[in-house]
KOLLO-906744 format. One record per residue (C-alpha): residue in one letter; z, y, x. Coordinates in steps of 0.001 Angstrom, whole numbers, plus 500000, padded with zeros to 6 digits. Example, Ala and Ser with C-alpha at 12.3 -4.5 7.8 and 13.67 -1.06 7.14 Angstrom:
<rs>
@rest A up 507800 north 495500 east 512300
@rest S up 507140 north 498940 east 513670
</rs>
This chain:
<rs>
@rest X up 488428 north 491334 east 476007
@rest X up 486245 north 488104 east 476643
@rest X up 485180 north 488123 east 480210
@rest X up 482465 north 485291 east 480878
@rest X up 482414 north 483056 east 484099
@rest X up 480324 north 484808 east 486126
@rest X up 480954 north 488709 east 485098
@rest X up 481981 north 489926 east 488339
@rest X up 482388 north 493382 east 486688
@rest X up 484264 north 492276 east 483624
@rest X up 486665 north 490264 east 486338
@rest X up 487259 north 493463 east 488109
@rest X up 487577 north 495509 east 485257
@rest X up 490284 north 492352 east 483896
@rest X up 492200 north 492951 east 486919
@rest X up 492291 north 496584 east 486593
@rest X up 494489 north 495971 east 484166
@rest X up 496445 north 493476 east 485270
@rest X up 497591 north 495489 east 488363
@rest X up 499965 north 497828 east 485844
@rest X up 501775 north 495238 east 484079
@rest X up 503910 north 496998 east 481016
@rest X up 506537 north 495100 east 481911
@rest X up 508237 north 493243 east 484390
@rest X up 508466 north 489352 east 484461
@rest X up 511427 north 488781 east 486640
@rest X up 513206 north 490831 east 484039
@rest X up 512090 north 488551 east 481261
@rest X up 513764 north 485778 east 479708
@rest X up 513028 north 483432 east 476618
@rest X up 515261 north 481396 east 474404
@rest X up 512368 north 478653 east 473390
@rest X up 514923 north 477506 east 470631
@rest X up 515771 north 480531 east 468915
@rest X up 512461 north 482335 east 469695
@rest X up 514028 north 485222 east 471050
@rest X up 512914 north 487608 east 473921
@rest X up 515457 north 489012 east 476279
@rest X up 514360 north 492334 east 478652
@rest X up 516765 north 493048 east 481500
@rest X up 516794 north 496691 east 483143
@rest X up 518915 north 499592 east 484353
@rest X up 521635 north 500806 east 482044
@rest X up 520341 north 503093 east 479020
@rest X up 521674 north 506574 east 478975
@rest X up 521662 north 506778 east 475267
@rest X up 522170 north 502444 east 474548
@rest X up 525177 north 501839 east 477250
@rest X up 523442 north 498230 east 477767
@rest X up 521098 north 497312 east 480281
@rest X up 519230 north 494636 east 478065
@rest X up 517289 north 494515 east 474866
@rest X up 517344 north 491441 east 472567
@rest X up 514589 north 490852 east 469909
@rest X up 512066 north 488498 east 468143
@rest X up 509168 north 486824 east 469811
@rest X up 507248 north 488547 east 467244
@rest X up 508628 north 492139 east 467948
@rest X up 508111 north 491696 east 471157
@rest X up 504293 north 491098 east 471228
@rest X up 504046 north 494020 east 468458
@rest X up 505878 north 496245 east 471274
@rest X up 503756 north 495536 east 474272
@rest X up 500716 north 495680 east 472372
@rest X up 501263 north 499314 east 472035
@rest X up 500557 north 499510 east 476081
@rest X up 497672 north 497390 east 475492
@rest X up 494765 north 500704 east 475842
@rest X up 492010 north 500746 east 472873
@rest X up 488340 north 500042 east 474382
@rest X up 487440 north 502539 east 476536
@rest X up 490328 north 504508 east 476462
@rest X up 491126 north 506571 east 479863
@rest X up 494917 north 505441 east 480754
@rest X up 494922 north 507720 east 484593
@rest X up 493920 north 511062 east 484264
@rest X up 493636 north 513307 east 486936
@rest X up 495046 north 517113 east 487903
@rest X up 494612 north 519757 east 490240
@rest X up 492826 north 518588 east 493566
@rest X up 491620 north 515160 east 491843
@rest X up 490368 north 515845 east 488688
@rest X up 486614 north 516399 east 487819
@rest X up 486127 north 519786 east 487929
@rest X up 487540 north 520509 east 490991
@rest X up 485278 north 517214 east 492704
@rest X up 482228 north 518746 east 490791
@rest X up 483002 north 522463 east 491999
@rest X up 482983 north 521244 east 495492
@rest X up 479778 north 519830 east 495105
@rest X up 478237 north 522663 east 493762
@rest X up 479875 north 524847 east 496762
@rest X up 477031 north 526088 east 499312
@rest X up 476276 north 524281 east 502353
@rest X up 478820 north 525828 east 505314
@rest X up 476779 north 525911 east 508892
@rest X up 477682 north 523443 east 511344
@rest X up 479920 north 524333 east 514201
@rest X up 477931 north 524753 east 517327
@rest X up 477951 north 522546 east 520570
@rest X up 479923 north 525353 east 522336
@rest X up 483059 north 526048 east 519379
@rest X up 483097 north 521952 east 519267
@rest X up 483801 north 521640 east 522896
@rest X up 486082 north 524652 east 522487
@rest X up 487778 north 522928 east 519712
@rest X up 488296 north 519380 east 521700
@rest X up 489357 north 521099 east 524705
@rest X up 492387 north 522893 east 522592
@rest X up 492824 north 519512 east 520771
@rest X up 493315 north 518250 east 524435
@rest X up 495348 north 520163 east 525014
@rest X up 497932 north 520460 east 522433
@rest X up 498390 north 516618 east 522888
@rest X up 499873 north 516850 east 526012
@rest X up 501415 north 519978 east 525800
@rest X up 503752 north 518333 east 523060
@rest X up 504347 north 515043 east 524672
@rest X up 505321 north 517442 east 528043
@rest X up 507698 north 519121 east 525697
@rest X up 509367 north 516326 east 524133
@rest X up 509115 north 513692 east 527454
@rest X up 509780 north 516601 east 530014
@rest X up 506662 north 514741 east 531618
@rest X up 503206 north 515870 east 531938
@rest X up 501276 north 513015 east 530656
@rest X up 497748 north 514127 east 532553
@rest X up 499541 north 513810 east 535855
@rest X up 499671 north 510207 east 538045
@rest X up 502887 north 509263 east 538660
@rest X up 501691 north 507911 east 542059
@rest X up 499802 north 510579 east 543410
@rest X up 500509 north 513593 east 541514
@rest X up 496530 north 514249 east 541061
@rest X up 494946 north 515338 east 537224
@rest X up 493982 north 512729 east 535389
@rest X up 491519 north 513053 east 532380
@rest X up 491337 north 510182 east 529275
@rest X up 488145 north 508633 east 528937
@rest X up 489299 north 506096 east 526261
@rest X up 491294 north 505704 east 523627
@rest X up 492041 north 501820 east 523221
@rest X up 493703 north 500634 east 519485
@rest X up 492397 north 497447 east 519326
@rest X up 495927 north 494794 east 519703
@rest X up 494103 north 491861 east 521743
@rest X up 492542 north 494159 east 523829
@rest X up 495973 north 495784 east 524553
@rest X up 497142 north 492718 east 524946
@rest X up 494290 north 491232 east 527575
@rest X up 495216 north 494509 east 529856
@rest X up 498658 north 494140 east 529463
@rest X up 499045 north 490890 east 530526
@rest X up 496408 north 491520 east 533632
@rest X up 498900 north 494198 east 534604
@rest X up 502164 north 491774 east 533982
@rest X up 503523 north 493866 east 531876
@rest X up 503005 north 492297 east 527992
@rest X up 506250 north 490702 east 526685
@rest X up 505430 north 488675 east 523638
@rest X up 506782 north 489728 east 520322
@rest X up 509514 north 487765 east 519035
@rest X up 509383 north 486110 east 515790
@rest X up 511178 north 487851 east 512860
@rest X up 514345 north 486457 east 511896
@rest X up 516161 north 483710 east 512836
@rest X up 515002 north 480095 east 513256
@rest X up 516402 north 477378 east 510916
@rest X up 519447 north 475596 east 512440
@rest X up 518571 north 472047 east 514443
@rest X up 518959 north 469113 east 512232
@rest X up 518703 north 470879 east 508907
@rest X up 516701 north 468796 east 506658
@rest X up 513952 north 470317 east 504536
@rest X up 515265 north 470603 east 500779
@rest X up 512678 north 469513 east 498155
@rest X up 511115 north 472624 east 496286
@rest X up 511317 north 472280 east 492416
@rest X up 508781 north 474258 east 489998
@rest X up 510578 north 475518 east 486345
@rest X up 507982 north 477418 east 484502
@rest X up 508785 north 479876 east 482111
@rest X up 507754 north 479123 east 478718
@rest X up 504196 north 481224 east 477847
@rest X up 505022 north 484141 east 475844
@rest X up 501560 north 486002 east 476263
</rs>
């Protein structure tokens, strides 16, 4: 497949396949003077090894074979996801919208069961101020993080996350990173 410099599609499509490699790099090894490819994995039932040894040659002839021909179909799809179901759907009639009244209905259950669960768990009625003991109602539902964090921190009560893991030792000096490429196989 020859995709040109600015084929957006044939990138995409390029990719598509690159996502599901055959095979796994880190499990890969080459002997550049003998020319031989060697596959680590879990132990073969059948084998009783957990590697496979072979030609440079054999090797490419093997993952060819997961190469797909041209507009071969690799994914298909069953049951809820396949086409026939998606195109039955769409060829289902029209069901009536839900009144104003059975919405509202709806909500008010939804409601509801929200805090009827959290009273069951927390032994606490969530709807219920803590100071005064009056009904409270929601009349937002805040998810974004800095705005959490800007009332939060009004109220005194944000604590700052602390970093993952631990921080390098004092005095520890930074070790020079060194690049060994693999030979190219493909």
């Amino acid at each position: 497949m020859r995709v040109g410099a600015g084929d957006a599609e044939g990138r995409k499509s390029l990719a598509g396949y690159m996502l599901r490699a055959p095979f796994s790099l880190e499990k890969t090894t080459c002997d550049a003077k003998s020319g031989t490819i060697i596959y680590r994995s879990k132990l073969h039932a059948t084998l009783k090894r957990n590697f496979q040894a072979m030609p440079g040659v054999q090797w490419l002839q093997l993952l060819c074979k997961h190469v797909p021909d041209r507009h071969e179909h690799m994914v298909r799809y069953y049951g809820r996801y396949s086409s026939r179901t998606r195109g039955a759907e769409r060829e289902r009639p029209e069901i009536e919208q839900p009144d104003a009244e059975t919405t509202s209905q709806a909500r008010q259950a939804a409601k509801a069961a929200w805090a009827k669960l959290i009273r069951k768990v927390y032994e606490l009625d969530p709807l219920v101020c803590p100071e005064c003991g009056a009904q409270m109602r929601v009349i937002a539902l805040i998810e974004d993080p800095a705005v959490i964090e800007r009332i939060l921190s009004w109220l005194g009560l944000w604590e700052p996350p602390h970093p993952c893991g631990p921080s390098p030792p004092a005095g520890c000096p930074d070790l020079p990173l060194t690049y060994h490429p693999d030979p190219d196989i493909a």
